[in-house]
PDB file of N, CA, C and O in Angstrom, chain B, residues numbered from 101:
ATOM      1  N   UNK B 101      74.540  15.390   2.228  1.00  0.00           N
ATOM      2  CA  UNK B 101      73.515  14.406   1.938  1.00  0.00           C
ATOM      3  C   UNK B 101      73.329  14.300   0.424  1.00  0.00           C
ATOM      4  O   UNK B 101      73.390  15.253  -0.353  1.00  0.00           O
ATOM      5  N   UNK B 102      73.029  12.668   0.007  1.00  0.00           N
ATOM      6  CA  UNK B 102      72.867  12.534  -1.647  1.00  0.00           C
ATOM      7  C   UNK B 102      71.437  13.252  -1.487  1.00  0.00           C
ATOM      8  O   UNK B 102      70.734  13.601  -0.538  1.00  0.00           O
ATOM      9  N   UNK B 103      71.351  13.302  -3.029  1.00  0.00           N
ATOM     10  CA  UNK B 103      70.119  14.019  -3.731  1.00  0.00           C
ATOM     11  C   UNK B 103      68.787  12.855  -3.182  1.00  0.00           C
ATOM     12  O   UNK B 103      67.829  13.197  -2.488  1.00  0.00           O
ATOM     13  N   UNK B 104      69.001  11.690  -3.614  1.00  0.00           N
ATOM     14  CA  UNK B 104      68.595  10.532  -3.564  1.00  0.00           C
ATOM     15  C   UNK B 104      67.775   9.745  -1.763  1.00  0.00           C
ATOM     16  O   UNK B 104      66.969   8.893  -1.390  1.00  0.00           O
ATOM     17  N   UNK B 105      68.496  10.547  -1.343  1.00  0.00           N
ATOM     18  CA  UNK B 105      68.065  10.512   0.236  1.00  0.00           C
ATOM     19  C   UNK B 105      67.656  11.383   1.090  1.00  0.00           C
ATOM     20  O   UNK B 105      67.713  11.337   2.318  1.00  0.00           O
ATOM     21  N   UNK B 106      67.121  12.410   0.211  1.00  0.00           N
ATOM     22  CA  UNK B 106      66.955  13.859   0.855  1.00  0.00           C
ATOM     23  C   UNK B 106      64.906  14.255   0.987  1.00  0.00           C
ATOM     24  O   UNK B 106      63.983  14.829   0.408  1.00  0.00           O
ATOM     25  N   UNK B 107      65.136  13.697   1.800  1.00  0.00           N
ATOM     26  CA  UNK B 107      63.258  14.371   2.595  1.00  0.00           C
ATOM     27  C   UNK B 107      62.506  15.036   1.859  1.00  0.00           C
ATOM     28  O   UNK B 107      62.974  16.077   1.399  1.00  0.00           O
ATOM     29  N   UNK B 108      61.498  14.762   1.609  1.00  0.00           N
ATOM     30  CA  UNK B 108      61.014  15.758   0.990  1.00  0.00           C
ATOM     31  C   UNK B 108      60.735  16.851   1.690  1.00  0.00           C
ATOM     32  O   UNK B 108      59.978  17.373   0.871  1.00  0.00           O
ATOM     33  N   UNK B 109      60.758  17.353   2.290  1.00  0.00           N
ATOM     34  CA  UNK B 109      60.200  18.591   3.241  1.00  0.00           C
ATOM     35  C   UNK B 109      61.764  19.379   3.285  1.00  0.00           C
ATOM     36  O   UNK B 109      61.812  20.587   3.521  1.00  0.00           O
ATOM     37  N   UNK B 110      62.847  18.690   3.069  1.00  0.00           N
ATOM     38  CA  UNK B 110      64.182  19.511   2.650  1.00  0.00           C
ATOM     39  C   UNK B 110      64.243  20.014   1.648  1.00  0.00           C
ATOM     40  O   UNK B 110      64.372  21.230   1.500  1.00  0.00           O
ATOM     41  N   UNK B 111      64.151  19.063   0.611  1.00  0.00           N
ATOM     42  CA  UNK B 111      64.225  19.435  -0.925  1.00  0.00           C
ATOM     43  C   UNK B 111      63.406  20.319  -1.402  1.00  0.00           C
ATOM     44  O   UNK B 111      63.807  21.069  -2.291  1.00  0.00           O
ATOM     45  N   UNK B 112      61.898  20.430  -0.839  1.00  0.00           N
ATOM     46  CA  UNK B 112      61.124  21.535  -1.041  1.00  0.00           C
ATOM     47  C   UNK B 112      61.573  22.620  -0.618  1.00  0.00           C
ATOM     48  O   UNK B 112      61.214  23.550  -1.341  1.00  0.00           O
ATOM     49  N   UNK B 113      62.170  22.911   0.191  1.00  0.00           N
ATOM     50  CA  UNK B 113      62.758  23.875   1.075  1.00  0.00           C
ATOM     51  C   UNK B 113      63.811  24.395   0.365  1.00  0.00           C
ATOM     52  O   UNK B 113      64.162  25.479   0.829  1.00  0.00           O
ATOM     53  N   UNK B 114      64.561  23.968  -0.758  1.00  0.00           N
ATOM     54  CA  UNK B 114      65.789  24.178  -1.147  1.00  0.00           C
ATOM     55  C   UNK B 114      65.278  24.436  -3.293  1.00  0.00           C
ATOM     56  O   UNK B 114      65.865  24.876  -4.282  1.00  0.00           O
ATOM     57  N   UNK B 115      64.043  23.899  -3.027  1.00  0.00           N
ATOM     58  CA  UNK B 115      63.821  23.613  -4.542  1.00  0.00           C
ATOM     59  C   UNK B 115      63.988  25.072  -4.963  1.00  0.00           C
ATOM     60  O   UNK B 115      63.880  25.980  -4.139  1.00  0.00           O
ATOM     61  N   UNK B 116      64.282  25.312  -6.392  1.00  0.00           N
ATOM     62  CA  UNK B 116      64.089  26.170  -7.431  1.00  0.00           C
ATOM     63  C   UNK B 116      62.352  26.638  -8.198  1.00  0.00           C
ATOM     64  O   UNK B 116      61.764  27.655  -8.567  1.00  0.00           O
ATOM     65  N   UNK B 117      62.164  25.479  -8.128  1.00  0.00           N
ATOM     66  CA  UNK B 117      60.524  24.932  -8.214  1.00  0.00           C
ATOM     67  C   UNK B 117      59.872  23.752  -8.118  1.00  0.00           C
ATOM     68  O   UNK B 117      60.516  22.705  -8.055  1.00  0.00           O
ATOM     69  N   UNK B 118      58.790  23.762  -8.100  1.00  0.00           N
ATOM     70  CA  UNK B 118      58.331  22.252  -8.109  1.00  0.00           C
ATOM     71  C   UNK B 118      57.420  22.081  -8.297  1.00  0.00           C
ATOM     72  O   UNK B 118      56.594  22.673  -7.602  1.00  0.00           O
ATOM     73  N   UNK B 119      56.742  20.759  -9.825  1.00  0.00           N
ATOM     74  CA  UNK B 119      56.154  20.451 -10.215  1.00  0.00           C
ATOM     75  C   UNK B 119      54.916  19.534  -9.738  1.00  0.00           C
ATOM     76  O   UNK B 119      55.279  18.516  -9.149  1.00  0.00           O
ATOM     77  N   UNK B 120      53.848  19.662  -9.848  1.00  0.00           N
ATOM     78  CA  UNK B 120      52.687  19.080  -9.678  1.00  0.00           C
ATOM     79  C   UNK B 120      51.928  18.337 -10.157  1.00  0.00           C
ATOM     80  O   UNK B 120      51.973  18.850 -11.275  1.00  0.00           O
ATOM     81  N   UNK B 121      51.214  17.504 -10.281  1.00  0.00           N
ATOM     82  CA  UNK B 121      50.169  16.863 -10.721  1.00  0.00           C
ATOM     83  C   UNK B 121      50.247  15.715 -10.519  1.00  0.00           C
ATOM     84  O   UNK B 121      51.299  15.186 -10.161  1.00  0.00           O
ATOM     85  N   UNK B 122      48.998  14.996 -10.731  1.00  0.00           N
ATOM     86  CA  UNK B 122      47.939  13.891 -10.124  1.00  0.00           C
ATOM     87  C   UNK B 122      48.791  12.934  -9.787  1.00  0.00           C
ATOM     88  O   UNK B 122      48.359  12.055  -9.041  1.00  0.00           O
ATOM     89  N   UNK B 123      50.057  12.872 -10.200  1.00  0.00           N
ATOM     90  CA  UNK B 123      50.984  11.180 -10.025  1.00  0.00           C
ATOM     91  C   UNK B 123      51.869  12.313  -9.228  1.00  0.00           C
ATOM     92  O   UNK B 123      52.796  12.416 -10.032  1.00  0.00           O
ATOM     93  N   UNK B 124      52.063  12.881  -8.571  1.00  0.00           N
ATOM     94  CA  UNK B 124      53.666  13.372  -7.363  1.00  0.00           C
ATOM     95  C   UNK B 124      53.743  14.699  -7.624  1.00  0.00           C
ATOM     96  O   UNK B 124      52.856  15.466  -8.000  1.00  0.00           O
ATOM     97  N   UNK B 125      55.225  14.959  -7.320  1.00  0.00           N
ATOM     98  CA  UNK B 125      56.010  16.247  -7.178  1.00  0.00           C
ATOM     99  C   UNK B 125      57.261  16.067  -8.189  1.00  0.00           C
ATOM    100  O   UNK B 125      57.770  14.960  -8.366  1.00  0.00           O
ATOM    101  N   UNK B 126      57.499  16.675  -8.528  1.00  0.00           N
ATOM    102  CA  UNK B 126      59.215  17.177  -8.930  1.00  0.00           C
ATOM    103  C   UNK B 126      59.277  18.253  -8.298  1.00  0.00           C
ATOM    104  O   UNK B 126      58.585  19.270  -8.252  1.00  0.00           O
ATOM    105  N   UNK B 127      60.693  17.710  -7.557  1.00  0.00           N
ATOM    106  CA  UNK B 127      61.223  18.621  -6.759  1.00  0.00           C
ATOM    107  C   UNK B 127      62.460  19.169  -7.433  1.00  0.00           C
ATOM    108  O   UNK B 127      63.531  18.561  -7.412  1.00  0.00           O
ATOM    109  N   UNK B 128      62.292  20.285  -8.006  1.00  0.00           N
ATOM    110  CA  UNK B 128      63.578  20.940  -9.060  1.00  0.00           C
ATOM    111  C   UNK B 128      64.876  21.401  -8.065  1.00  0.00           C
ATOM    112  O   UNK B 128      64.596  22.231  -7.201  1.00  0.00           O
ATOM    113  N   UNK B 129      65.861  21.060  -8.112  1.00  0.00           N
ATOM    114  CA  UNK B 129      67.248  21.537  -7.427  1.00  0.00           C
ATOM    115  C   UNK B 129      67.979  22.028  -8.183  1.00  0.00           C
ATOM    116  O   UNK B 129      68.161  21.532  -9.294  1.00  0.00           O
ATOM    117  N   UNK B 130      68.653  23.253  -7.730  1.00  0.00           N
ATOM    118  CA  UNK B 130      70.297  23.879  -8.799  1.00  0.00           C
ATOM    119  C   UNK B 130      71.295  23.343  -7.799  1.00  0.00           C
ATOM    120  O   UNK B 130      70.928  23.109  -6.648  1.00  0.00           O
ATOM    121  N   UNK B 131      72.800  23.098  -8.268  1.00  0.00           N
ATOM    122  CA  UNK B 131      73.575  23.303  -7.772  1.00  0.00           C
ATOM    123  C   UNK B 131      74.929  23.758  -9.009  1.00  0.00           C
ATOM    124  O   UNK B 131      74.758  24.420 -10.033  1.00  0.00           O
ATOM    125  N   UNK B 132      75.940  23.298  -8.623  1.00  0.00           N
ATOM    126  CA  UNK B 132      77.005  23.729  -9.292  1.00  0.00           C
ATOM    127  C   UNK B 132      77.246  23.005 -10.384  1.00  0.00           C
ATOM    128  O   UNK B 132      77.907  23.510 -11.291  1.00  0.00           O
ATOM    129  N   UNK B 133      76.684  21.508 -10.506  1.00  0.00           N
ATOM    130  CA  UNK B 133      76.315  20.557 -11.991  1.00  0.00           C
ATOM    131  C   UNK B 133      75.369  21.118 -12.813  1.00  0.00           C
ATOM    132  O   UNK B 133      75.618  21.223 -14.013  1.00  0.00           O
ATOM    133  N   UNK B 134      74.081  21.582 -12.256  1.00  0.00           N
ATOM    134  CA  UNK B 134      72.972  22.121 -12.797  1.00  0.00           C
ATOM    135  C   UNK B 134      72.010  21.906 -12.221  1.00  0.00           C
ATOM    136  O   UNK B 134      72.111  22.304 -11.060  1.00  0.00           O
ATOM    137  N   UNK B 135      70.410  21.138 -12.595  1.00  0.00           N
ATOM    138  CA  UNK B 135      69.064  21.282 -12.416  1.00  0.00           C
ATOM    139  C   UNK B 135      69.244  19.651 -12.326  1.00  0.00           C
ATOM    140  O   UNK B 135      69.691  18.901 -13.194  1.00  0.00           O
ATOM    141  N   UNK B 136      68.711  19.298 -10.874  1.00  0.00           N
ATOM    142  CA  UNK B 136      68.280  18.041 -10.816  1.00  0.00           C
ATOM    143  C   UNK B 136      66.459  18.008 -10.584  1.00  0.00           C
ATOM    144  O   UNK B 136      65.751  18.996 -10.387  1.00  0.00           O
ATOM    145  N   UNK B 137      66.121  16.923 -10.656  1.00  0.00           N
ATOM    146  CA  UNK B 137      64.542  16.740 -10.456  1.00  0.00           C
ATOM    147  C   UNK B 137      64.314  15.193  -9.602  1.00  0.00           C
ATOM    148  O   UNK B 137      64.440  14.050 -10.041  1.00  0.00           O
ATOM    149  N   UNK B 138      63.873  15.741  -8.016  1.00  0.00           N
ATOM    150  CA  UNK B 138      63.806  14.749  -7.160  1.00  0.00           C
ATOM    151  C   UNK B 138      62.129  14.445  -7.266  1.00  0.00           C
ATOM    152  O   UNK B 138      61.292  15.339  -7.132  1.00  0.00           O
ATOM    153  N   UNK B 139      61.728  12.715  -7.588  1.00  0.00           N
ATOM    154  CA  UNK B 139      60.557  12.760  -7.798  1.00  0.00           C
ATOM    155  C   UNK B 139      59.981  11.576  -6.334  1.00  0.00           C
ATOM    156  O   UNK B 139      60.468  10.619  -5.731  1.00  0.00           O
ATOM    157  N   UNK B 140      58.955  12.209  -6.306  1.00  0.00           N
ATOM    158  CA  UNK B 140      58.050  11.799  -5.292  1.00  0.00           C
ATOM    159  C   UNK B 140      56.209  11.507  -5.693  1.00  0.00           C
ATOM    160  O   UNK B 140      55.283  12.273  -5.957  1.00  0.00           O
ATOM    161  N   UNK B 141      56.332   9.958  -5.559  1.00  0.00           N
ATOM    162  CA  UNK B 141      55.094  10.079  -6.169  1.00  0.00           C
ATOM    163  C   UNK B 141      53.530   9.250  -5.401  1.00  0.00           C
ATOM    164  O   UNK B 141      53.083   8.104  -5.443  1.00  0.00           O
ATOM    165  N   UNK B 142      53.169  10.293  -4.867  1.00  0.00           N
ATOM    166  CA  UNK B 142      51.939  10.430  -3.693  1.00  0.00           C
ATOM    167  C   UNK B 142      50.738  11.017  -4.492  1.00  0.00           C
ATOM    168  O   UNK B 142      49.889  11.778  -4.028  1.00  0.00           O
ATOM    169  N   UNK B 143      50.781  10.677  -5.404  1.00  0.00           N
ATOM    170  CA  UNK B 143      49.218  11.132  -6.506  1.00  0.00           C
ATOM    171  C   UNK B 143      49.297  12.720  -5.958  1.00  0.00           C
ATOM    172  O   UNK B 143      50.228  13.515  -6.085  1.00  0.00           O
ATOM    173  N   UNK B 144      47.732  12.937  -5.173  1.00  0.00           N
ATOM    174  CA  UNK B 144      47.093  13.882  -5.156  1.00  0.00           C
ATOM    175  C   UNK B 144      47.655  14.766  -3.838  1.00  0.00           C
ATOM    176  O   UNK B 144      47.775  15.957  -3.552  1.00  0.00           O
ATOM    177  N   UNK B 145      47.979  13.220  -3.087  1.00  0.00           N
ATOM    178  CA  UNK B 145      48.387  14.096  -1.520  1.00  0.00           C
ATOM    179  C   UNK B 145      49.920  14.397  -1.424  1.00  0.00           C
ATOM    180  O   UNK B 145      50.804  13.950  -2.155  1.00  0.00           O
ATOM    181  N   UNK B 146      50.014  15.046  -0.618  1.00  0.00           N
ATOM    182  CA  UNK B 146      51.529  15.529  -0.020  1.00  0.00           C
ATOM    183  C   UNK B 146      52.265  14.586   0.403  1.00  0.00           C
ATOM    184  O   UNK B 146      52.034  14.083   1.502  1.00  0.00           O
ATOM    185  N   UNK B 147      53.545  14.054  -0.574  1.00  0.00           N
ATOM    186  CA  UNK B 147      53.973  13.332   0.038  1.00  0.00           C
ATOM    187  C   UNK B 147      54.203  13.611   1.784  1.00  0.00           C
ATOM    188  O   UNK B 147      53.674  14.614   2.263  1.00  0.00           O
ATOM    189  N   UNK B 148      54.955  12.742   2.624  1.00  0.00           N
ATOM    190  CA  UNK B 148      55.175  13.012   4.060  1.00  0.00           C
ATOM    191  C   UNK B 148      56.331  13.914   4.038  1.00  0.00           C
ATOM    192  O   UNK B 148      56.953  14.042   2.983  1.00  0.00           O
ATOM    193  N   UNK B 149      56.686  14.558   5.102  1.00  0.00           N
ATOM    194  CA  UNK B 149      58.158  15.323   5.275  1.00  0.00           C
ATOM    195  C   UNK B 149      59.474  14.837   4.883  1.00  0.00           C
ATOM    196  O   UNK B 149      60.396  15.222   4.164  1.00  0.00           O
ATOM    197  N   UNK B 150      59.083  13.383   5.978  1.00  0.00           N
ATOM    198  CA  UNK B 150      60.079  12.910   5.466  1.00  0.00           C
ATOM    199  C   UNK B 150      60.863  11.431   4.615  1.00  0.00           C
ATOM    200  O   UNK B 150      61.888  10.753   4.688  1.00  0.00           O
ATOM    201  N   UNK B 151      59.471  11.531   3.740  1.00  0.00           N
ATOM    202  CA  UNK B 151      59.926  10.490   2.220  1.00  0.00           C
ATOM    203  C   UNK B 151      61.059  11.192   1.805  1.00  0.00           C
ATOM    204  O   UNK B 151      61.551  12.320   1.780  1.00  0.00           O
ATOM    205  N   UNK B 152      61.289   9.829   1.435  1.00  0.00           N
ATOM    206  CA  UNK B 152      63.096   9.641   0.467  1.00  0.00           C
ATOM    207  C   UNK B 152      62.158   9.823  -1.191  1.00  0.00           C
ATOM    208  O   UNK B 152      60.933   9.723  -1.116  1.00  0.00           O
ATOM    209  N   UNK B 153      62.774  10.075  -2.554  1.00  0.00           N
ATOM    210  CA  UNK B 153      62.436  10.305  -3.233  1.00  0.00           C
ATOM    211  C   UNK B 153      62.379   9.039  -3.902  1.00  0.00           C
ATOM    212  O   UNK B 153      63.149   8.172  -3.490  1.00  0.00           O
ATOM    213  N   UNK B 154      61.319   8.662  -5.224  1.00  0.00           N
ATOM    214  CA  UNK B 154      61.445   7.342  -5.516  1.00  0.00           C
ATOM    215  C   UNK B 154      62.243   7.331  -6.504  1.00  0.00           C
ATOM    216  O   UNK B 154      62.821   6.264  -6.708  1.00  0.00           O
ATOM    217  N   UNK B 155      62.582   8.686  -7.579  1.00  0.00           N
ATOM    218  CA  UNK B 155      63.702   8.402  -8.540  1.00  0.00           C
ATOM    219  C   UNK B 155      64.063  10.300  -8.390  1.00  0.00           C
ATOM    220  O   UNK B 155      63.490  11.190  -7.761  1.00  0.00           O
ATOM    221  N   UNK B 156      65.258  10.294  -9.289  1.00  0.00           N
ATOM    222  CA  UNK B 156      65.973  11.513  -9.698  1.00  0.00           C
ATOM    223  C   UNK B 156      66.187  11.387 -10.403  1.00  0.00           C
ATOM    224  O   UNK B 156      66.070  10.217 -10.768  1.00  0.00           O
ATOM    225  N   UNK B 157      66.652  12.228 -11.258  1.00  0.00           N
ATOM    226  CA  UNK B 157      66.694  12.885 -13.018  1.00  0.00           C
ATOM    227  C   UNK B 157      67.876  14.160 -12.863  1.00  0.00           C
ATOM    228  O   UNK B 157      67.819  15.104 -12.076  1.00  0.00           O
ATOM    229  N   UNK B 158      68.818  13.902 -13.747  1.00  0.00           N
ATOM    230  CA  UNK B 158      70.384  14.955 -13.349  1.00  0.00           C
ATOM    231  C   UNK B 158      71.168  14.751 -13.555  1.00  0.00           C
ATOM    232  O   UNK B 158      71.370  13.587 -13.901  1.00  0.00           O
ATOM    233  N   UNK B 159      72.329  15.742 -13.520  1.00  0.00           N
ATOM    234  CA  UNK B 159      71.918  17.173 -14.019  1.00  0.00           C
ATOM    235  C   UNK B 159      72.035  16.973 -15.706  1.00  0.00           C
ATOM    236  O   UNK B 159      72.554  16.235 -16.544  1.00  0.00           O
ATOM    237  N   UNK B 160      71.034  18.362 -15.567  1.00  0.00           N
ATOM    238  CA  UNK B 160      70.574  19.229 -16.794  1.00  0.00           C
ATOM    239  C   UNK B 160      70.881  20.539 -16.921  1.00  0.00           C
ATOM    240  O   UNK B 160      70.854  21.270 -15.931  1.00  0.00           O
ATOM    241  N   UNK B 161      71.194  20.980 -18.086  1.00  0.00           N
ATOM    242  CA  UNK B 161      71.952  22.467 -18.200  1.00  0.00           C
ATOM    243  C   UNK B 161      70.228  23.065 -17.866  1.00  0.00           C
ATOM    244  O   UNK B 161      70.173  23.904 -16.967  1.00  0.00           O
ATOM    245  N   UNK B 162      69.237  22.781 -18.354  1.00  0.00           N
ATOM    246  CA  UNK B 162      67.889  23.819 -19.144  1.00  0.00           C
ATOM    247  C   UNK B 162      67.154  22.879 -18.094  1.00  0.00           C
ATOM    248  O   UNK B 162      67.090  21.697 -18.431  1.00  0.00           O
ATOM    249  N   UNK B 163      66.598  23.219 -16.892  1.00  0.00           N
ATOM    250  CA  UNK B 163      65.486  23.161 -16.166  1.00  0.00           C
ATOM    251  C   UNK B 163      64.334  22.771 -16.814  1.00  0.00           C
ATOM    252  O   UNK B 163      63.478  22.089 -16.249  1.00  0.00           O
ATOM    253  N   UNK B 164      64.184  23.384 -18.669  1.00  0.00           N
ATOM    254  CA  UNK B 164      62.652  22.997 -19.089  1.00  0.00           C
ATOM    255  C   UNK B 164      63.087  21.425 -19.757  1.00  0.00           C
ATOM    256  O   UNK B 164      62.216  20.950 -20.486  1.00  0.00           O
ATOM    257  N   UNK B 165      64.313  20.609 -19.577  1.00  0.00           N
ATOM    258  CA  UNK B 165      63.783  19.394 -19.953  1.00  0.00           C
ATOM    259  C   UNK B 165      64.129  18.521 -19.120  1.00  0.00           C
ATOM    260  O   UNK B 165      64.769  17.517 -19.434  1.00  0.00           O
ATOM    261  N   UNK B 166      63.675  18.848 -17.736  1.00  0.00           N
ATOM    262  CA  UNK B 166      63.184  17.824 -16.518  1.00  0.00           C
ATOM    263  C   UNK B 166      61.499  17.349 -16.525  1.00  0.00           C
ATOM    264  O   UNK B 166      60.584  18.143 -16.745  1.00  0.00           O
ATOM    265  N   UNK B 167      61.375  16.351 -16.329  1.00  0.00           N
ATOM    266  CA  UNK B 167      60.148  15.138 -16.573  1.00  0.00           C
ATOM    267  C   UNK B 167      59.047  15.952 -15.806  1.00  0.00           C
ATOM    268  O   UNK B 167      59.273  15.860 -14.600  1.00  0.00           O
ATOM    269  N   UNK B 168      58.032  16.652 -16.045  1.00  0.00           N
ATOM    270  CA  UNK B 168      56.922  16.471 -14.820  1.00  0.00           C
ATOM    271  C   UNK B 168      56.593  15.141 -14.584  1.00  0.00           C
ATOM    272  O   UNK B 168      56.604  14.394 -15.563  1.00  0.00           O
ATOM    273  N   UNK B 169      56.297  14.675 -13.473  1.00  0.00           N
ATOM    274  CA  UNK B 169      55.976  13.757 -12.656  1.00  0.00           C
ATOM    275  C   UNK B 169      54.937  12.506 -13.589  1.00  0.00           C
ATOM    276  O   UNK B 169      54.999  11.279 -13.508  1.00  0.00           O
ATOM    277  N   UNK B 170      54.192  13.205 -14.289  1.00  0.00           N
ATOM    278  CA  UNK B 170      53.303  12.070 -15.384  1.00  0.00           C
ATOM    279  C   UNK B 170      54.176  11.610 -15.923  1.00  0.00           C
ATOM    280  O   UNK B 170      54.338  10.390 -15.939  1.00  0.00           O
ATOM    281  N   UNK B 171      55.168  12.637 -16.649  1.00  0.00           N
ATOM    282  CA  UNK B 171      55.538  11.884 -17.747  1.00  0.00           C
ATOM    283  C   UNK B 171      57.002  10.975 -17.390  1.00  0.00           C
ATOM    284  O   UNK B 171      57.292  10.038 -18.134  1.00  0.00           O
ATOM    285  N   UNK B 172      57.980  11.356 -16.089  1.00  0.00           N
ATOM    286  CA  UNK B 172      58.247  10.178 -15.409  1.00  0.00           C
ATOM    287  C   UNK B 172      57.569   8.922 -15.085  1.00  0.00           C
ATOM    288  O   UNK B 172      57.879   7.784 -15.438  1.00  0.00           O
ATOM    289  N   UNK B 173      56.630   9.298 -14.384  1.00  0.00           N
ATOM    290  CA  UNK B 173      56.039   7.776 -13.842  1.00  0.00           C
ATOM    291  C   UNK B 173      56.130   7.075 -15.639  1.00  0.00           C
ATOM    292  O   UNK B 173      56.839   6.114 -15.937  1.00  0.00           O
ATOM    293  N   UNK B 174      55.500   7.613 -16.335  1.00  0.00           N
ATOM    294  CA  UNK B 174      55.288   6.572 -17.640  1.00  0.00           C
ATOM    295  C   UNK B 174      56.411   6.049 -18.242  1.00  0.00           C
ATOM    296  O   UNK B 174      56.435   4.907 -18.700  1.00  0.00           O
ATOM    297  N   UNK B 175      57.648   7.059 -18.279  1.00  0.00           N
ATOM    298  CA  UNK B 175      58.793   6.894 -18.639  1.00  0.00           C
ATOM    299  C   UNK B 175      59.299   5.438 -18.182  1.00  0.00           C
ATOM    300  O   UNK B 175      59.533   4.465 -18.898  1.00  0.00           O
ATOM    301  N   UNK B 176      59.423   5.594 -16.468  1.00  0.00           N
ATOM    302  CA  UNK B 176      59.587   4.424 -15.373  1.00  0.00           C
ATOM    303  C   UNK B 176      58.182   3.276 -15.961  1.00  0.00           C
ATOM    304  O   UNK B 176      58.497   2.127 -15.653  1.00  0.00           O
ATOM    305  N   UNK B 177      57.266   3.299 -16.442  1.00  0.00           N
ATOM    306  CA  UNK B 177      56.832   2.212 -16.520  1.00  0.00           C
ATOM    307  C   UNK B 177      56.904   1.201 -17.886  1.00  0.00           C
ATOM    308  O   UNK B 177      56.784  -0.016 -18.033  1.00  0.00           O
ATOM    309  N   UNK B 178      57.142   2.243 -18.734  1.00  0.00           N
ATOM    310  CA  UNK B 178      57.911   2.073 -20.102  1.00  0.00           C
ATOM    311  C   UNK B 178      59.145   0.783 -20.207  1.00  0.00           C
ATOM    312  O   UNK B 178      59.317  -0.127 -21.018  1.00  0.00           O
ATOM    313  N   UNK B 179      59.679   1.100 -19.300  1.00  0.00           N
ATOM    314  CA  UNK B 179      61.630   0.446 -18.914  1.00  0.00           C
ATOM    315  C   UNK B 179      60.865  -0.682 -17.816  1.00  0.00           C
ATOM    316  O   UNK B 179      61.546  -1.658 -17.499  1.00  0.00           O
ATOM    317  N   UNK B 180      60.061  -0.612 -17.483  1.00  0.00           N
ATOM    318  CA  UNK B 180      59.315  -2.185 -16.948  1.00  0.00           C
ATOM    319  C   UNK B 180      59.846  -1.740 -15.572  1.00  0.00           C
ATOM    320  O   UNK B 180      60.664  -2.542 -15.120  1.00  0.00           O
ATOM    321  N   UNK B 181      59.559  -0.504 -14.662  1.00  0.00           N
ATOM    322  CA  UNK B 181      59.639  -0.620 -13.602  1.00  0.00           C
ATOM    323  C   UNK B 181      58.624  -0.521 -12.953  1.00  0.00           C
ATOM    324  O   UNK B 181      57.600  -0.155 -13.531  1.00  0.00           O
ATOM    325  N   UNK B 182      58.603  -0.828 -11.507  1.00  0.00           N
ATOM    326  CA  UNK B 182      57.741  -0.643 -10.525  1.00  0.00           C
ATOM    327  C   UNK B 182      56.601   0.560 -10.654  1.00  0.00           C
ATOM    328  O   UNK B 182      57.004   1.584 -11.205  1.00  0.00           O
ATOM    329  N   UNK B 183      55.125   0.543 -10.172  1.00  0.00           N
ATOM    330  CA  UNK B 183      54.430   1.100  -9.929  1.00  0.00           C
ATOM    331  C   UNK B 183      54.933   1.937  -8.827  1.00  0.00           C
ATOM    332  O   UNK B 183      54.501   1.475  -7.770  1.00  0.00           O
ATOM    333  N   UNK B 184      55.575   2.846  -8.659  1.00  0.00           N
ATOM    334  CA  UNK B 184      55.781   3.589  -7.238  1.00  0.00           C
ATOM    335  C   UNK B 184      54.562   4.265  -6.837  1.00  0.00           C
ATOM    336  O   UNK B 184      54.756   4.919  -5.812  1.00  0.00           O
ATOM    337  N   UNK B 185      53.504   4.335  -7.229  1.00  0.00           N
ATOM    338  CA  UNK B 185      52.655   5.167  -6.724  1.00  0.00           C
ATOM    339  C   UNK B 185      52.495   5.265  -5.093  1.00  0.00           C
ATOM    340  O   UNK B 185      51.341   4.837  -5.081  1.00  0.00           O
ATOM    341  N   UNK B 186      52.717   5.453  -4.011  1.00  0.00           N
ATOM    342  CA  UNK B 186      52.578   5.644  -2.509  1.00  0.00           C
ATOM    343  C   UNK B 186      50.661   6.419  -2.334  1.00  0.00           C
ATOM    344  O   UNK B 186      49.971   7.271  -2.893  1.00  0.00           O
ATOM    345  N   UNK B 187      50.561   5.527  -1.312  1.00  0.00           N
ATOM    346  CA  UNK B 187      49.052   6.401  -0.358  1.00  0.00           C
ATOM    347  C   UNK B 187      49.650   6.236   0.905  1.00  0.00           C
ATOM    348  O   UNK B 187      50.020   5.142   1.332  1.00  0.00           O
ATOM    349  N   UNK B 188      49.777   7.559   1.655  1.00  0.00           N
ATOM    350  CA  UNK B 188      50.178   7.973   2.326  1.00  0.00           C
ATOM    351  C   UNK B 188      48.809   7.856   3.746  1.00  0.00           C
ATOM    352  O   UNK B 188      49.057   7.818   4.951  1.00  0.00           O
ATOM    353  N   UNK B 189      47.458   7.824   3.119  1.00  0.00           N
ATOM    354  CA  UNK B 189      45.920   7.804   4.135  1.00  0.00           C
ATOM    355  C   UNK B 189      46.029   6.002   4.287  1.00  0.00           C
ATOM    356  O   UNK B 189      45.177   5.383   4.925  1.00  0.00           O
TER     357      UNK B 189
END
C-alpha cells in the first residue's frame, strides 16, 4: 500500500511518532528511503480509522525537519491550496 492511501489507524500503528496539535496529526513513518510525514487534518478530534491522509511530506534523512501539522496546513495555504481542515462530529 502507497503512503498516500494508508488509514490512519494503520499509519499510527506503524508510526515512529506522531505529532499533534490544534490543525491534525503527523503521522511520522521510517522505511528504507527514510522519515515520511502522513498528515491528517481533523483539528482537535481524532481523525477516523480509516481516513486517507490529506498530504505527505518524504523522505527525509533527519525526522526533525518534517512539518508539524500547523506549520503544514500554512505551508499548503501559502501555495493557494485548499482548506483541508475535516469535522469529523
Amino acid at each position: 500500500m502507497e503512503y498516500d492511501e494508508m488509514p490512519y489507524a494503520e499509519a499510527k500503528a506503524k508510526a515512529v511518532k506522531v505529532l499533534e496539535d490544534g490543525y491534525g496529526d503527523a503521522v511520522i513513518l521510517k522505511d528504507a528511503h527514510g522519515y515520511w510525514a502522513l498528515y491528517y487534518f481533523y483539528g482537535f478530534q481524532a481523525p477516523p480509522p480509516t481516513a486517507r491522509p490529506h498530504w505527505m511530506e518524504g523522505p527525509v534523512a533527519d525526522p526533525a525537519t518534517l512539518r508539524p501539522p500547523y506549520a503544514m496546513k500554512r505551508f499548503l495555504e501559502e501555495q493557494g491550496d485548499f482548506d483541508y481542515l475535516n469535522d469529523v462530529d
